[in-house]
C-alpha positions, -999 to 999 in steps of 0.1 A, spaced: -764 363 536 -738 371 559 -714 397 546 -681 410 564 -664 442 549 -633 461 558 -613 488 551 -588 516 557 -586 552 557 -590 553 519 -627 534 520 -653 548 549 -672 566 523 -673 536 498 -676 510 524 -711 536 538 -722 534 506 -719 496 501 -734 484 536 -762 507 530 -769 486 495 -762 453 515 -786 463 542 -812 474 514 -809 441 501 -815 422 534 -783 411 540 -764 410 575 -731 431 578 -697 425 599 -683 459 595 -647 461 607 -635 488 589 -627 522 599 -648 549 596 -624 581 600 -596 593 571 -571 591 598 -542 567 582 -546 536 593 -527 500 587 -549 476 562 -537 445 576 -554 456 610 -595 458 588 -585 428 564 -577 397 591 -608 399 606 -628 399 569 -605 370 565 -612 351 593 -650 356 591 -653 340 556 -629 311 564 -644 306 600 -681 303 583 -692 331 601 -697 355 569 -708 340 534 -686 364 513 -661 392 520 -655 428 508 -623 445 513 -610 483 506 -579 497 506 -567 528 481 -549 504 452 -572 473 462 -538 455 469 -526 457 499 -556 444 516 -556 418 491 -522 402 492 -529 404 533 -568 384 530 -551 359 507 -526 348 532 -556 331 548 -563 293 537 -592 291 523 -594 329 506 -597 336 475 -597 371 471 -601 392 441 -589 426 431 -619 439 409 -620 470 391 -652 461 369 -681 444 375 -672 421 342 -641 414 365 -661 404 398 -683 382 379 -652 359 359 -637 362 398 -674 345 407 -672 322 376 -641 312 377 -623 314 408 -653 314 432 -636 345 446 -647 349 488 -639 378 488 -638 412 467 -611 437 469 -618 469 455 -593 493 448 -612 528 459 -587 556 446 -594 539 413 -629 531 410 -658 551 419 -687 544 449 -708 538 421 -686 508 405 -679 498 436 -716 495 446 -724 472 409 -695 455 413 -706 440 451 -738 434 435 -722 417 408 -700 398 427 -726 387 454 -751 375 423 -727 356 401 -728 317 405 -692 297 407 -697 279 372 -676 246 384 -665 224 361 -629 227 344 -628 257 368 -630 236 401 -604 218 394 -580 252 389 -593 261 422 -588 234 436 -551 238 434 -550 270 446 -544 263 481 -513 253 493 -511 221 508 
């Protein structure tokens, strides 16, 4: 799979962490995220997840800001997005499940590398389950 990840000045050391466990696992990364603490504007690292996933040109997203938010309201501005704040790896698998969530946003000043790590996994491994769901998603978009 084709996976695009971005973050701010909150995530280099989670987003190193991640795309080293994505490229363990054989996947392809997009990195557009920064890799210094200097402060940095989220909206600049999120667009360009956003636009890979709803392009085509990445399967699935990962985004990381400090609260998870910020980059999260900005990638769901995007048609097409469905991005998820996830702070468990329960919670990345209902936003598989159930919202067949794009992309993940993970909140790092309130989860730990480690989460982060099961929760990608998670997230990347978890079907969409369809049914009553798909039709909830379905009017997610605005039209």
């Amino acid at each position: 799979m084709k996976i695009s990840i971005g973050n701010d000045h909150a995530g280099p050391n989670y987003k190193k962490a991640i795309v080293a466990f994505l490229k363990e696992k054989g996947h392809q990364v997009l990195n557009h995220g920064t890799d210094t603490f200097d402060s940095v504007d989220y909206p600049d690292f999120g667009h360009p997840v956003a636009l890979d996933v709803e392009t085509g040109k990445a399967n699935f997203g990962i985004v990381i800001c400090g609260s998870g938010n910020g980059i999260n309201m900005t990638v769901n501005k995007h048609q097409g997005i469905r991005s998820a704040l996830c702070w468990t790896k329960e919670i990345a698998a209902l936003a598989r499940q159930h919202n067949d969530a794009n992309i993940i946003s993970i909140p790092a000043r309130f989860t730990s590398i480690q989460q982060a790590v099961e929760m990608v996994d998670t997230f990347l491994n978890t079907n969409f389950e369809g049914g009553r769901h798909a039709t909830r998603v379905d009017k997610i978009a605005c039209k």
